[in-house]
C-alpha positions as CSV (number, residue, x, y, z in Angstrom):
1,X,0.0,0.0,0.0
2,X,3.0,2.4,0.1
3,X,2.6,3.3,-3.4
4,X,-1.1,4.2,-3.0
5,X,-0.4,6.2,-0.2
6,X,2.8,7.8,-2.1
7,X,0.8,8.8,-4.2
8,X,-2.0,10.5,-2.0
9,X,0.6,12.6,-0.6
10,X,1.9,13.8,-3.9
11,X,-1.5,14.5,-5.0
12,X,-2.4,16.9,-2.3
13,X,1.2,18.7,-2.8
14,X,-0.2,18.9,-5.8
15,X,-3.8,20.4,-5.0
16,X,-2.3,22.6,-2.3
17,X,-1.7,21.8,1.4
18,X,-3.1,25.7,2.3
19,X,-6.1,25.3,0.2
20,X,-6.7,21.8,1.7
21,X,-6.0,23.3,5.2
22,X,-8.6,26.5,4.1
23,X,-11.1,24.1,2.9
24,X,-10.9,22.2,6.3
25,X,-10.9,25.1,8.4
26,X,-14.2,26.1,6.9
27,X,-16.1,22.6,7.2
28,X,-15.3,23.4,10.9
29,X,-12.7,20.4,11.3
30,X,-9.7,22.4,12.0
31,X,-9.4,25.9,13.5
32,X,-6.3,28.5,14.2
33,X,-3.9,25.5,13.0
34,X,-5.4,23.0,15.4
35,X,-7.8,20.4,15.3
36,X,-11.2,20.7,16.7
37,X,-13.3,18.9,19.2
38,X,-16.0,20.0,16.7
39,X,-19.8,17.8,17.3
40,X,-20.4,18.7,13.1
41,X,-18.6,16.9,12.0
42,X,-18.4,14.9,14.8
43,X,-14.6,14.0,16.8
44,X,-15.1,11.9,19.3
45,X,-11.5,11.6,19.9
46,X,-10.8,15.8,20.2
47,X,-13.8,15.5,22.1
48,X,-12.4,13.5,24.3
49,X,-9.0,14.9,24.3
50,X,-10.5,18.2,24.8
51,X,-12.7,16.6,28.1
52,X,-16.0,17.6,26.5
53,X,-17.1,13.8,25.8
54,X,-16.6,11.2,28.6
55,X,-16.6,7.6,26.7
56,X,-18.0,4.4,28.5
57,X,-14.5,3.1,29.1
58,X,-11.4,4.2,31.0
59,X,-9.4,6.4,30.1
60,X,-6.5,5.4,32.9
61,X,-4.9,2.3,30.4
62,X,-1.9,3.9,30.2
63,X,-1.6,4.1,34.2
64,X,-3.3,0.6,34.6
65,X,-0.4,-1.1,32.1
66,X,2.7,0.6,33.7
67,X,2.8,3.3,31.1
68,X,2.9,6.6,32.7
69,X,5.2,7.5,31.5
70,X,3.4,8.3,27.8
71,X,0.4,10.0,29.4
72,X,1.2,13.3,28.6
73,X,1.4,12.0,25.0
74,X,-1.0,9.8,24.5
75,X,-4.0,8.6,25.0
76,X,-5.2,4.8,25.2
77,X,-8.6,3.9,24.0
78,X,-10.9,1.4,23.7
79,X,-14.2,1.2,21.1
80,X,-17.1,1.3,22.4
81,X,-17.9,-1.9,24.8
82,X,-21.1,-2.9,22.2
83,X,-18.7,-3.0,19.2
84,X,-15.9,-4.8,21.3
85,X,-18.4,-7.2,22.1
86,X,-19.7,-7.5,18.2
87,X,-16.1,-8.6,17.0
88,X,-17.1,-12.0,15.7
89,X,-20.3,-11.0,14.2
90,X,-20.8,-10.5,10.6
91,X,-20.7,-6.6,9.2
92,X,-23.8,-5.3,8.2
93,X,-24.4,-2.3,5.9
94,X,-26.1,0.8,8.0
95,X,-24.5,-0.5,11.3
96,X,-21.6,0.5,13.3
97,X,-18.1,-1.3,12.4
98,X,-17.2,-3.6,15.3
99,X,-13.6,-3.9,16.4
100,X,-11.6,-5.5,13.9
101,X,-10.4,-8.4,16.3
102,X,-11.3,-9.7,19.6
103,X,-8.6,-7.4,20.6
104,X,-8.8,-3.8,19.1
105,X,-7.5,-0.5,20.6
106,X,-6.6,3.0,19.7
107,X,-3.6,5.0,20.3
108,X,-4.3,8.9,19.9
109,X,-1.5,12.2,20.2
110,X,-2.8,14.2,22.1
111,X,-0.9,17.4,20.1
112,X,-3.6,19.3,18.2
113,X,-1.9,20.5,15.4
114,X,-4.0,20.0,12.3
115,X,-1.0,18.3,10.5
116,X,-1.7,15.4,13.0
117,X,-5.4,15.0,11.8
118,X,-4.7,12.0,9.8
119,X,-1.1,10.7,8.3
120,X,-2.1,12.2,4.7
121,X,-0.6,15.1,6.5
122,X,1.3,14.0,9.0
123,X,5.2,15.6,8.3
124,X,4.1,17.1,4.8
125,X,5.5,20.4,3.7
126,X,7.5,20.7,7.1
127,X,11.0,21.5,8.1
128,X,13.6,18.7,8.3
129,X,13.4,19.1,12.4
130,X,9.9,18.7,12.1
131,X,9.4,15.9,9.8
132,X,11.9,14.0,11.9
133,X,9.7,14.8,14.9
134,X,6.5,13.3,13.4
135,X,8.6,10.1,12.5
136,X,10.2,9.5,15.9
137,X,6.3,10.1,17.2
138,X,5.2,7.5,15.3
139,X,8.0,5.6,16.4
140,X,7.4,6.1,20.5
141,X,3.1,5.3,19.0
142,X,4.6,1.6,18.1
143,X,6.7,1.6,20.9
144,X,3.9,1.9,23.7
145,X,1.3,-0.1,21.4
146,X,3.5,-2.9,21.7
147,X,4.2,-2.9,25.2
148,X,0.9,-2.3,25.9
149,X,-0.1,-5.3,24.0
150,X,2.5,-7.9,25.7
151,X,0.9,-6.3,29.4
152,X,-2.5,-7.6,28.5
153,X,-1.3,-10.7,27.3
154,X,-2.0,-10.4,23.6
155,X,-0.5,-12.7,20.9
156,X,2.8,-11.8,19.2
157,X,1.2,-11.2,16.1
158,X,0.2,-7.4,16.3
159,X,-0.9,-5.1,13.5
160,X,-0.4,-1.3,14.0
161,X,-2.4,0.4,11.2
162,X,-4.0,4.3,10.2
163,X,-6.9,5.1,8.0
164,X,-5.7,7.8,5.5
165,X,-8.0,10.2,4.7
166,X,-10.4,10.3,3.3
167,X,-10.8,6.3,3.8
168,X,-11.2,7.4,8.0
169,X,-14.5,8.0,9.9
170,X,-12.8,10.4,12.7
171,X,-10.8,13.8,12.0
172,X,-8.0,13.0,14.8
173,X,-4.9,10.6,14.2
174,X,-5.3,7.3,15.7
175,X,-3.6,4.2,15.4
176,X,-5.6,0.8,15.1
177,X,-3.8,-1.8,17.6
178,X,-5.1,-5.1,16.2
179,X,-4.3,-8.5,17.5
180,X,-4.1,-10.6,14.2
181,X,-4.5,-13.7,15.6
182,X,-8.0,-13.4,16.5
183,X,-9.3,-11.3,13.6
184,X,-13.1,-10.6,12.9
185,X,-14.9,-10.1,9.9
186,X,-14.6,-6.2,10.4
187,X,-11.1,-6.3,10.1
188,X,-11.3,-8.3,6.4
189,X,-13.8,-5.6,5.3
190,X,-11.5,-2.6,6.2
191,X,-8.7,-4.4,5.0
192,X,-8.4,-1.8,2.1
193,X,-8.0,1.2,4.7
194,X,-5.7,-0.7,6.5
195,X,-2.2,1.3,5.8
196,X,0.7,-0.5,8.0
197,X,2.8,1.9,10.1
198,X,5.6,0.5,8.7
199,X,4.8,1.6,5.0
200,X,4.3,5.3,6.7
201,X,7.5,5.2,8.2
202,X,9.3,3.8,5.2
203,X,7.9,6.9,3.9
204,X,8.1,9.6,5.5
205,X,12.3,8.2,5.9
206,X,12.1,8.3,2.0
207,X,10.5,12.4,2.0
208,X,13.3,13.1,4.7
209,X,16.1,11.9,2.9
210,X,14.6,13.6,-0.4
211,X,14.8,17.2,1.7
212,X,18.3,16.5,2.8
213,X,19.8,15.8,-0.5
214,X,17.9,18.9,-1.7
215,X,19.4,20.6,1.3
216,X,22.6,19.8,0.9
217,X,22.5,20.5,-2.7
218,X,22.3,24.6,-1.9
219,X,25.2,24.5,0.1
């Protein structure tokens, strides 16, 4: 899938990252450079970020899993206990998506700049600092999703994946943290939207290495 999403990135270069941004801003999803926790459309993760939604499930599973350390962060969320609960069942047009497996979690920056909305964005038309910021980001995001996922005493086999827009349902970046030795039939449906985080790091390294050979070629 690292071609397609290559390509998606060019393509809004392409378009124009301030008229994208401009577009955004005025369908109420971002505002003053940050993402908002906006109920039209609705973000349920801003929302909760922001503390004006307070979901059925803990928001402590950082704490709870010897992870403090990432609180500040990061946020650890659940889905919603009904679709945890529906993992096995087939998907049904009209009705919610349950969790892709009978383990399924969410890994959410808490930083609101709009650049973080969704990895179409993430690092794009950014300083070399900054685009090595948003790769060791996604780095520490694997890092706790992992241990995370050995506290709780899931399998080995763990899939870390991102919806890139416009393929996602929720304005805010979140990583999918799906056990994939107990898949459901959610997760074969979405397996389309299912971009691995290793085809975004592989490239994002290849933009960063593009700017420092341009770099380098001024001096």
């Amino acid at each position: 899938m690292i071609q397609q999403y290559a390509a998606i990135r060019a393509e809004l270069k392409r378009y124009g990252i301030e008229k994208f941004e401009t577009e955004m801003t005025s369908a109420g999803v971002f505002g003053n450079g940050k993402i908002l926790p906006s109920s039209k459309p609705f973000n349920a993760f801003a929302r909760i970020l922001s503390g004006d939604l307070i979901p059925a499930y803990p928001l402590d599973l950082l704490e709870r899993r010897g992870l403090e350390k990432y609180t500040s962060e990061f946020l650890l969320a659940k889905n919603k206990p009904e679709l945890d609960e529906a993992w096995k069942n087939p998907v049904e047009e009209g009705k919610p998506m349950a969790s892709m497996s009978l383990h399924h979690e969410f890994l959410i920056p808490r930083d609101p700049n709009w650049k973080l909305f969704n990895v179409l964005t993430i690092g794009i038309d950014c300083s070399i600092d900054e685009l090595e910021k948003f790769i060791i980001l996604l780095e520490r995001m694997r890092e706790v999703s992992l241990a995370s996922a050995r506290y709780e005493g899931w399998s080995e086999n763990i899939g870390l994946f991102f919806h890139c827009f416009p393929l996602n349902s929720i304005h805010t970046l979140h990583m999918h943290i799906v056990d994939l030795d107990n898949l459901g039939p959610s997760f074969h449906s979405q397996q389309n939207k299912n971009l691995p985080l290793d085809d975004i790091l592989t490239q994002l390294r290849a933009e960063l290495e593009e700017s420092k050979i341009k770099l380098a070629s001024k001096i």
